[in-house]
PAVOFI-326060 format. One record per residue: residue in one letter; x, y, z of N, C-alpha, C in turn; residue number from 1. Coordinates in nm, 4 decimals. Layout:
BEGIN
(A,(X,Y,Z),(X,Y,Z),(X,Y,Z),NUM)
...
% end
This chain:
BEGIN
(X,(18.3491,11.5341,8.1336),(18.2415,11.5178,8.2280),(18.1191,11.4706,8.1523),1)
(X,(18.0609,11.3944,8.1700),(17.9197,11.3448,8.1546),(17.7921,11.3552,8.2444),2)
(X,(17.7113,11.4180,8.1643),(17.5945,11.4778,8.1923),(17.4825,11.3174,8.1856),3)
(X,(17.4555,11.2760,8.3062),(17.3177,11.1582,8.2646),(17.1983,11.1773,8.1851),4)
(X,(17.1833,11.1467,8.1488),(17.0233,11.1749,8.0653),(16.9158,11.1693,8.1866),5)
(X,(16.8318,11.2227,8.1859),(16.7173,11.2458,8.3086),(16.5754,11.2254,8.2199),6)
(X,(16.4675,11.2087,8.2963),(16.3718,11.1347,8.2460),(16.3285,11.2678,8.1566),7)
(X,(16.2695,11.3720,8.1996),(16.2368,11.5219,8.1268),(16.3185,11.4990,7.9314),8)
(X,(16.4409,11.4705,7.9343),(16.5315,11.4856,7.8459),(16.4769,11.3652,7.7596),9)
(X,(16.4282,11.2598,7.7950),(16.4405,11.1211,7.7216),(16.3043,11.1621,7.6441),10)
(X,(16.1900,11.1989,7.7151),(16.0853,11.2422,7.6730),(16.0687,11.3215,7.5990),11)
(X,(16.1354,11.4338,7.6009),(16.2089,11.5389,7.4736),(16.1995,11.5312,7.3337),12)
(X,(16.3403,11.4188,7.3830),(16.3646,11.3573,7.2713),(16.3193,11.2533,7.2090),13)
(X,(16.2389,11.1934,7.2584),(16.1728,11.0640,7.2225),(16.0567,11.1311,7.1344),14)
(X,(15.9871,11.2723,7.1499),(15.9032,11.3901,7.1052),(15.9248,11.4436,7.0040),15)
(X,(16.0623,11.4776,6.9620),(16.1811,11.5255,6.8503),(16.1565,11.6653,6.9042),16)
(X,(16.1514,11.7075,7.0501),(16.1624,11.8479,7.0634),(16.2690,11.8561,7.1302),17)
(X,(16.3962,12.0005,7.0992),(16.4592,12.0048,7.1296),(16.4697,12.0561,7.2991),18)
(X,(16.5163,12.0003,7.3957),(16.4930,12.0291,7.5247),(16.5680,12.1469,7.5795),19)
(X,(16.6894,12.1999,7.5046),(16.7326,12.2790,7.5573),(16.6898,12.4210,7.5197),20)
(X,(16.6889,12.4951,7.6528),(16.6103,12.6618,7.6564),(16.6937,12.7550,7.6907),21)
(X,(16.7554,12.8436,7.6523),(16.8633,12.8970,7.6983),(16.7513,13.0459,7.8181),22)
(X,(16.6163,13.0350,7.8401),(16.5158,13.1592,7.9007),(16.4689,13.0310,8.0172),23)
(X,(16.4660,13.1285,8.1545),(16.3532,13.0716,8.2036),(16.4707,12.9617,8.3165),24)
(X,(16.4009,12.8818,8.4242),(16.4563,12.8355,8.4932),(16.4581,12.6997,8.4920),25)
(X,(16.5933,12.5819,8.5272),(16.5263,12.4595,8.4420),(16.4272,12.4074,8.4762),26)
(X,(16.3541,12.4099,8.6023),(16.2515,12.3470,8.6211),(16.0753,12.3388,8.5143),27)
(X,(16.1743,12.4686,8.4789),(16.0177,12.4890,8.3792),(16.0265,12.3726,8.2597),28)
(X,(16.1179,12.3168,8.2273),(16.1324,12.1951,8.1458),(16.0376,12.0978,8.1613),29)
(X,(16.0203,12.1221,8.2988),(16.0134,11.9681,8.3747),(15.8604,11.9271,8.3367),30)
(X,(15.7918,12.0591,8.3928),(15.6705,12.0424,8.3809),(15.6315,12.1069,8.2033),31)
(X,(15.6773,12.1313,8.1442),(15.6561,12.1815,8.0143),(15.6771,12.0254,7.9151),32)
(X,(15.7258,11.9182,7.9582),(15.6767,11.7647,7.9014),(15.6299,11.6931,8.0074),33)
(X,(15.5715,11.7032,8.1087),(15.4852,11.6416,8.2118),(15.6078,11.5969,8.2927),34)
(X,(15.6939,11.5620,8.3803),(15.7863,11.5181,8.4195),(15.8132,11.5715,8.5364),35)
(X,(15.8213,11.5276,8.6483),(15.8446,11.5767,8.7617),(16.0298,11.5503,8.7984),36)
(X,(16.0413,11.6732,8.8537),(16.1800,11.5974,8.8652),(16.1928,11.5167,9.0123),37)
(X,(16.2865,11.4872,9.0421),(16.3037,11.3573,9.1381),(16.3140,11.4734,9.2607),38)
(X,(16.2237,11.4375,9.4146),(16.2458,11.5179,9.4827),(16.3453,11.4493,9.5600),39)
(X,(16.4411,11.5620,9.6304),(16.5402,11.5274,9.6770),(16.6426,11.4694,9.6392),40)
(X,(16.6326,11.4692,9.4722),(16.7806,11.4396,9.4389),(16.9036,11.4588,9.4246),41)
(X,(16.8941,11.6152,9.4326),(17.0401,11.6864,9.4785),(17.0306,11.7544,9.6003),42)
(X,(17.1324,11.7242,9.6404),(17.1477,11.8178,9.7802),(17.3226,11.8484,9.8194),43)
(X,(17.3397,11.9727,9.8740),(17.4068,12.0261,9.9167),(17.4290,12.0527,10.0623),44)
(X,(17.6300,12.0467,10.1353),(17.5869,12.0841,10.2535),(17.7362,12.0731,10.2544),45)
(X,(17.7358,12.1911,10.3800),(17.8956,12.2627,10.4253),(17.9303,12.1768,10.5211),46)
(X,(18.0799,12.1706,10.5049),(18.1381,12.0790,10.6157),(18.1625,12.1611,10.7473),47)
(X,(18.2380,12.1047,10.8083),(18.2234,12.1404,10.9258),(18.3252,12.3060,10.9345),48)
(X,(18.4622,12.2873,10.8634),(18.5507,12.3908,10.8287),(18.4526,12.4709,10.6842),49)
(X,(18.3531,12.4583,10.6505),(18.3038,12.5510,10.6236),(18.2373,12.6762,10.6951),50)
(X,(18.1757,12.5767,10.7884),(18.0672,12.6299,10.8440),(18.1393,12.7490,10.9643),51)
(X,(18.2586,12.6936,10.9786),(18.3240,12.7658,11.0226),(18.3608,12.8801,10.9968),52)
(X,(18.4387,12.8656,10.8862),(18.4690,12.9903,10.8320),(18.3482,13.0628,10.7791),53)
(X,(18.2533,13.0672,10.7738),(18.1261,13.1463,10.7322),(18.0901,13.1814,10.8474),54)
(X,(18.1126,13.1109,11.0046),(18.0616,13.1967,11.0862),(18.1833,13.3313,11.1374),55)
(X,(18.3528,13.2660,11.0967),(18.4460,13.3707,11.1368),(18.4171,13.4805,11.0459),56)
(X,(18.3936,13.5017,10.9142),(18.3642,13.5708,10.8123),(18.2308,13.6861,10.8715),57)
(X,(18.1375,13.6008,10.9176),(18.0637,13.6921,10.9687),(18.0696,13.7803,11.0984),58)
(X,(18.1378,13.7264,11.1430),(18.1878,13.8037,11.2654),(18.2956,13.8885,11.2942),59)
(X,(18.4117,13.8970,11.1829),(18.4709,13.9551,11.1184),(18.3993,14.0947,11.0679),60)
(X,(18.3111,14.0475,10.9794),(18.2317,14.1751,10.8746),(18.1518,14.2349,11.0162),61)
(X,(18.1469,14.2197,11.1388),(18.0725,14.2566,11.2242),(18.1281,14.3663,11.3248),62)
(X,(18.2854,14.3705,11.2664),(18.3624,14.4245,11.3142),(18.3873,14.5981,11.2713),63)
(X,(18.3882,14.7092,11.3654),(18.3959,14.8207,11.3593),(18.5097,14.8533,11.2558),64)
(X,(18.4866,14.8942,11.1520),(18.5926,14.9899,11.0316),(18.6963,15.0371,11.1625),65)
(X,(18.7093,15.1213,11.2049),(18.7405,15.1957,11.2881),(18.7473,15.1781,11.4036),66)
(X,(18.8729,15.1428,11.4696),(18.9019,15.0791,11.5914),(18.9093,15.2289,11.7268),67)
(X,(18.7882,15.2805,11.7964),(18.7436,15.3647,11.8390),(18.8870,15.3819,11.9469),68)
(X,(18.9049,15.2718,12.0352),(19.0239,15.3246,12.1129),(19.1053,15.3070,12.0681),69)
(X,(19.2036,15.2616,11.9644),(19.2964,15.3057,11.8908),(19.3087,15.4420,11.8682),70)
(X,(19.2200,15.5024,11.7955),(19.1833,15.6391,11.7853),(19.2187,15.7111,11.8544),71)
(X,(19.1381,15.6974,11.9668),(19.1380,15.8174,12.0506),(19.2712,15.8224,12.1333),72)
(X,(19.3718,15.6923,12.1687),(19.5267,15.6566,12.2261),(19.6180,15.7598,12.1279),73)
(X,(19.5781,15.7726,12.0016),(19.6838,15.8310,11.9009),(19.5884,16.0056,11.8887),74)
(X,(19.4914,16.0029,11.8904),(19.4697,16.1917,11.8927),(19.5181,16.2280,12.0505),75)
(X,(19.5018,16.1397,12.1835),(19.5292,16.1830,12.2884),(19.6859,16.2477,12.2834),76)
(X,(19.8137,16.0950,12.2369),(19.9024,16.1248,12.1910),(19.9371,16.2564,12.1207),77)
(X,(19.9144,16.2535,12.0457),(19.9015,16.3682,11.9034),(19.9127,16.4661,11.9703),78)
(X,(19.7722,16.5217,12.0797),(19.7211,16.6172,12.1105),(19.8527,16.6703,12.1928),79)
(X,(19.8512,16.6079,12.3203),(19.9549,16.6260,12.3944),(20.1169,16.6740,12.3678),80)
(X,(20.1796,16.5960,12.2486),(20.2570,16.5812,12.1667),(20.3970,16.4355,12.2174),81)
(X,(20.3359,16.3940,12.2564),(20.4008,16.2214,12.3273),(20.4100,16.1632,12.1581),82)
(X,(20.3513,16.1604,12.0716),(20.3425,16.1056,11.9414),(20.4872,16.0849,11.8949),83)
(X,(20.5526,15.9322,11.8672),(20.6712,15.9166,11.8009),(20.6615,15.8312,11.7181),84)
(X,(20.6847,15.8875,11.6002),(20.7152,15.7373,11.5008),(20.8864,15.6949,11.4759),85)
(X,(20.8323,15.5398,11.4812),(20.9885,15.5203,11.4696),(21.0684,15.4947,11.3683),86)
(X,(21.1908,15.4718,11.3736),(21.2941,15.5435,11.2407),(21.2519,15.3998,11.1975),87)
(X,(21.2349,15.3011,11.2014),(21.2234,15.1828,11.1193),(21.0892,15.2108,11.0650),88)
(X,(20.9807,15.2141,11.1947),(20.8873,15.2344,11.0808),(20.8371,15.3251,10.9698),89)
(X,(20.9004,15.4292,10.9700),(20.8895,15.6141,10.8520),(21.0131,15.5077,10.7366),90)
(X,(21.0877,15.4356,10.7639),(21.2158,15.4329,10.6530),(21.1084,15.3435,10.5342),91)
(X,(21.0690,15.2146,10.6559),(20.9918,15.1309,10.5725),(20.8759,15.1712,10.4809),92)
(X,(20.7827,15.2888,10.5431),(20.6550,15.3069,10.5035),(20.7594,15.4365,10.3767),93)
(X,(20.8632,15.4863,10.3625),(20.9057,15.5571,10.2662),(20.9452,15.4817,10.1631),94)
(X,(21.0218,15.3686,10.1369),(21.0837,15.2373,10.0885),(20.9193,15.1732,10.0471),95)
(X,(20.8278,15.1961,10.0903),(20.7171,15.1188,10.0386),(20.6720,15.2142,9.9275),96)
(X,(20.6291,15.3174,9.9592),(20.5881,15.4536,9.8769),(20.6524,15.4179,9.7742),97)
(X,(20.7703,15.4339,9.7799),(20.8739,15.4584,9.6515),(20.8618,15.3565,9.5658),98)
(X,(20.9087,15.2093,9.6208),(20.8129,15.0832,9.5473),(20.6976,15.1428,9.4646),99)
(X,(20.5714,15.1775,9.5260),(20.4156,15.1899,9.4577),(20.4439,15.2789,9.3430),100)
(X,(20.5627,15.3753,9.3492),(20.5568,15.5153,9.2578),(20.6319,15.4493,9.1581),101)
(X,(20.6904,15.3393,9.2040),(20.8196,15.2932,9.0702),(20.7172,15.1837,8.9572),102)
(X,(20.6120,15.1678,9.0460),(20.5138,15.0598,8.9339),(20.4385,15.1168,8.8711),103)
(X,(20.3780,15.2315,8.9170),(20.3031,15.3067,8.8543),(20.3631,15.3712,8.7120),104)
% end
C-alpha cells in the first residue's frame, strides 16, 4: 500500500523535521508547519445494507432480555403442573451437557 505524500509532509521535510509524532492527534501536524489540510477530502458513508443492519442491530438491542409472556405461559404451566418436556428435547439438552463436560 502506498501512502501519498500530502502537502504538511513535503514541508516537513523540505524543513529536515521529522513529521512523524507518535502523541497528539494528526491534525496537530497540520497546523504545527502552517498547512491546512484539504477540507473535505476524506469522507465516509454506509451503504444502503449497512444502514440497514445498524438500524436491525438497534432494534434488536431494544429488545427485552426476558421475554415477559414466555415467562409467565411456563410458571402458569409449572404452577398448575401441565409442564412437559419432551423426550427429544431432555435426550438432546443431556447429549449437549455431556459434549461441554467432555471439552472441558
Amino acid at each position: 500500500m502506498k501512502i501519498e505524500d500530502q502537502g504538511a509532509f513535503e514541508v516537513a521535510r523540505a524543513a529536515g523535521v521529522n513529521p512523524v509524532q507518535r502523541t497528539g492527534p494528526v491534525f496537530h501536524l497540520f497546523g504545527a508547519y502552517g498547512v491546512a489540510p484539504t477540507p473535505g477530502a476524506d469522507s465516509a458513508s454506509l451503504s444502503a445494507q449497512a444502514q440497514e443492519l445498524r438500524n436491525l442491530t438497534s432494534e434488536v438491542k431494544a429488545l427485552p432480555d426476558i421475554r415477559e409472556d414466555k415467562l409467565a405461559a411456563l410458571e402458569s404451566s409449572m404452577a398448575n403442573g401441565t409442564w412437559q418436556v419432551s423426550v427429544d428435547d431432555l435426550s438432546e439438552a443431556m447429549f449437549r451437557l455431556a459434549e461441554l463436560d467432555h471439552q472441558a
